[in-house]
C-alpha positions in Angstrom: 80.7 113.6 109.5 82.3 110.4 110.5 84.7 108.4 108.7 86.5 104.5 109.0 89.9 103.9 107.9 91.3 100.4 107.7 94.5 100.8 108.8 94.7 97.3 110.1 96.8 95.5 107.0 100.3 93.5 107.5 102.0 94.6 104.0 103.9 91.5 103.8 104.5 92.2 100.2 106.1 95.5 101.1 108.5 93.8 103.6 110.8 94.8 105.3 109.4 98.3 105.2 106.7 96.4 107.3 108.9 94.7 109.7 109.2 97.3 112.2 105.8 99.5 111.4 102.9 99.2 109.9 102.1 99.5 106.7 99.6 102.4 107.4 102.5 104.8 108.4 104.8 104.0 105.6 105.1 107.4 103.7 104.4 108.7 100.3 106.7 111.7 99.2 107.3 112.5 102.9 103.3 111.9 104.6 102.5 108.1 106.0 99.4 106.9 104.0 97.0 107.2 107.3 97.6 110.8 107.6 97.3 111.5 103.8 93.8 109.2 103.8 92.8 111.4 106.8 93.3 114.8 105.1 91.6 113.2 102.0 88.3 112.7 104.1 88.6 115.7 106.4 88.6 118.1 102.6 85.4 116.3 102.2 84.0 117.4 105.3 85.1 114.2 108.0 85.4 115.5 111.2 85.6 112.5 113.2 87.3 109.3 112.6 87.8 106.0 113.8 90.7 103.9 112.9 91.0 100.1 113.0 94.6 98.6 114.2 96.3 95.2 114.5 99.8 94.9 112.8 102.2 97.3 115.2 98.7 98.3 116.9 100.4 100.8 119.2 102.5 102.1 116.7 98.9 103.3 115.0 97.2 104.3 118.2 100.4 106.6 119.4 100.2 108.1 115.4 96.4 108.6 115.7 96.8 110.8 118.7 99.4 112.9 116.8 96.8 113.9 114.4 93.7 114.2 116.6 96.0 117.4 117.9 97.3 118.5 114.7 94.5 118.5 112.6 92.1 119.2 115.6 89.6 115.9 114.8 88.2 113.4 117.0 90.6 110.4 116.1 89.6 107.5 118.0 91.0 103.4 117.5 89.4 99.8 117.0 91.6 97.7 118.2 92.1 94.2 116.6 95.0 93.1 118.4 94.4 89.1 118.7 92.4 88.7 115.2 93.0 90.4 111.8 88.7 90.9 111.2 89.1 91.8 107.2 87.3 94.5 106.4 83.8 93.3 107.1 84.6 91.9 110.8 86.7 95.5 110.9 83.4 97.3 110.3 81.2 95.5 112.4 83.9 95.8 115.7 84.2 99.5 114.6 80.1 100.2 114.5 79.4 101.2 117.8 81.9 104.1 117.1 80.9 105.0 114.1 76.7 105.2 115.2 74.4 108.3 114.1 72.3 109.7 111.6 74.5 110.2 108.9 76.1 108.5 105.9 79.8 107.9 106.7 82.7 107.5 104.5 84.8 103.8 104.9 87.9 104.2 103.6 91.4 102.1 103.0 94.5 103.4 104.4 96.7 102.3 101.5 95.0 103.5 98.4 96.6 107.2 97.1 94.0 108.7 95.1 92.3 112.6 94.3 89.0 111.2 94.1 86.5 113.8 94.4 84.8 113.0 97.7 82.4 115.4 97.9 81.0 114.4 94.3 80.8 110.6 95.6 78.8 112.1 98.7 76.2 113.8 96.4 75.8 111.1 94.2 74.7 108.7 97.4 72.8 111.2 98.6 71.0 111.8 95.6 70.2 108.1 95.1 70.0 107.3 98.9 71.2 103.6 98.5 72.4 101.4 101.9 75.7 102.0 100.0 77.8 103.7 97.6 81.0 102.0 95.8 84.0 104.1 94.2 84.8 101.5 91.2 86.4 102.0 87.9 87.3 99.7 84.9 91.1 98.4 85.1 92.9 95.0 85.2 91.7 93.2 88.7 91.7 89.7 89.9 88.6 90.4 91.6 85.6 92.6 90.9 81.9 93.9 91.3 79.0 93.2 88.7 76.7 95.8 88.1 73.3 96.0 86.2 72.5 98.7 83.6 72.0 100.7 86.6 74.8 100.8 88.5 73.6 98.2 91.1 75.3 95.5 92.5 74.6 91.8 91.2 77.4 90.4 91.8 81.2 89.7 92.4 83.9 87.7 90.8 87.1 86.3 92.1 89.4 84.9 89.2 91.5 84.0 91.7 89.4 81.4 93.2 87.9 80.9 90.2 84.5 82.5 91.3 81.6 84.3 90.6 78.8 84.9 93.0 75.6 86.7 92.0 73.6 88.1 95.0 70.1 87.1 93.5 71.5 84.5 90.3 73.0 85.0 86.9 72.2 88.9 85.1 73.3 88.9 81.6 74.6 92.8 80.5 76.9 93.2 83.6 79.4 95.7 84.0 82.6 94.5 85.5 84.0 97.1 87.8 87.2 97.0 90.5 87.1 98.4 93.8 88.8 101.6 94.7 88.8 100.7 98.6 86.4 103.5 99.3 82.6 103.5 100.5 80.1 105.6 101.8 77.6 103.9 104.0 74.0 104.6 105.5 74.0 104.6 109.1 71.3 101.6 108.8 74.4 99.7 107.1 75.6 98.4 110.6 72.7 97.1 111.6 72.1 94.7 108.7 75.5 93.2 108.8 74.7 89.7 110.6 78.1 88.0 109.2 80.6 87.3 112.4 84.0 87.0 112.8 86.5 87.0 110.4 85.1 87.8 106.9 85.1 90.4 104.0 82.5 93.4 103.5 82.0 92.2 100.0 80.1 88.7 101.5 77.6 91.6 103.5 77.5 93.5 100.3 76.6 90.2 98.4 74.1 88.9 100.3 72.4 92.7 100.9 72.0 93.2 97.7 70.1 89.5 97.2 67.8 90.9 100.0 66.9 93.4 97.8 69.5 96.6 99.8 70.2 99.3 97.1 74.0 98.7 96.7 75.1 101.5 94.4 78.4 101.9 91.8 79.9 105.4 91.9 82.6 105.5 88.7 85.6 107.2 89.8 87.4 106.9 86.8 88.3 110.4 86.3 90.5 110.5 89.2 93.7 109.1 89.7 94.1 105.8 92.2 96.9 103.8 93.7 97.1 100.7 95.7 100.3 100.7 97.9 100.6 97.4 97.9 104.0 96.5 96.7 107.3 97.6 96.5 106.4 98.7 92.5 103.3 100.2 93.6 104.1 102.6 96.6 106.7 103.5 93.8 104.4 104.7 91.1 102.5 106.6 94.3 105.6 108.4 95.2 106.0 109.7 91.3 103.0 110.9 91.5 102.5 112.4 94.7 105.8 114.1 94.0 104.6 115.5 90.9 101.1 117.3 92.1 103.3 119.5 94.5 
């Protein structure tokens, strides 16, 4: 099974950490967060990965190698060296690598979490949607609307002071934040007609107005963590530290 990991992120709120390396090989009680996001998938059953790179791009590419041989996976890299692609431009640059028959996971380098992967892979399997979303409830600028049944309708940005619905208004919602991880069809590449620079949630958006099967999968029983700041990487390290 395949799996994408954005890896591709600045950190400029975790500067300096970030001045000399990326923020994908900054550790967490002693293991950078690329390698512990690529153990995470390879428990659920990820045997080949491909990794997106920009900030310290070589830096990523040399690491990558390093665990190709240790954990004896096919590791290879997506290099966005000139342009910073968000997560949706990341995706459709990485699709040729990630092309086959099966549902792959998509995955964010610096989230710490024991979410249950191979649970989330039933579930979409089960339902079959063009994609599965690990959400949960908790204080978010930004967030996913879903219907009664778990599908997305929408997304709001309080941010920018936004909400955009993918077909118009749905009164009931559910307001749910991302966890940063996915699991995709393999058709999901194919419908992404966005270029450039731009976020997966504008593909999601305007999917799901078309009618795609975009599907919530709550992970709330598992613990999460966005290394994001100094605070945050932090909090991660207590609790990494504590699970040994």
């Amino acid at each position: 099974m395949k799996a994408l990991l954005f890896a591709a992120g600045v950190g400029s709120r975790l500067r300096p950490l970030t001045d000399a390396g990326p923020k994908a090989l900054i550790p967490v009680d002693g293991v950078p967060l690329l390698e512990r996001a690529l153990v995470h998938l390879k428990e659920a059953g990820c045997d080949s990965f491909v990794v997106n790179a920009h900030h310290f791009a070589d830096q990523v590419a040399g690491f990558c190698g390093s665990l190709a041989s240790r954990y004896g996976v096919k590791v290879r890299v997506s290099r966005e060296d000139d342009l910073l692609l968000e997560t949706g431009g990341g995706l459709k640059k990485a699709a040729p690598l990630l092309a086959g028959d099966e549902p792959f996971f998509i995955r964010n380098a610096d989230v710490v979490t024991d979410l249950d992967l191979t649970a989330m892979l039933a579930a979409h399997r089960a339902a079959s949607p063009l994609a599965t979303l690990a959400v949960r409830e908790r204080a978010s600028s930004r967030a996913f609307l879903f219907d009664k049944d778990g599908r997305l309708v929408g997304h709001v940005d309080a941010k920018k002071g936004s909400t955009r619905w993918a077909h118009g208004p749905v009164s009931g919602t559910h307001r749910r934040s991302f966890d940063g991880v996915h699991i995709a069809s393999p058709l999901l590449p194919g419908r992404i007609t966005e270029d450039g620079v731009f976020s997966i949630v504008d593909s999601y958006l305007r999917l799901a107005g078309e009618g795609a099967d975009i599907r919530a999968f709550d992970a709330s029983r598992w613990s999460w963590f966005d290394v994001g700041t100094p605070e945050k990487l932090a909090a991660a390290e207590s609790w990494a530290s504590r699970r040994k």
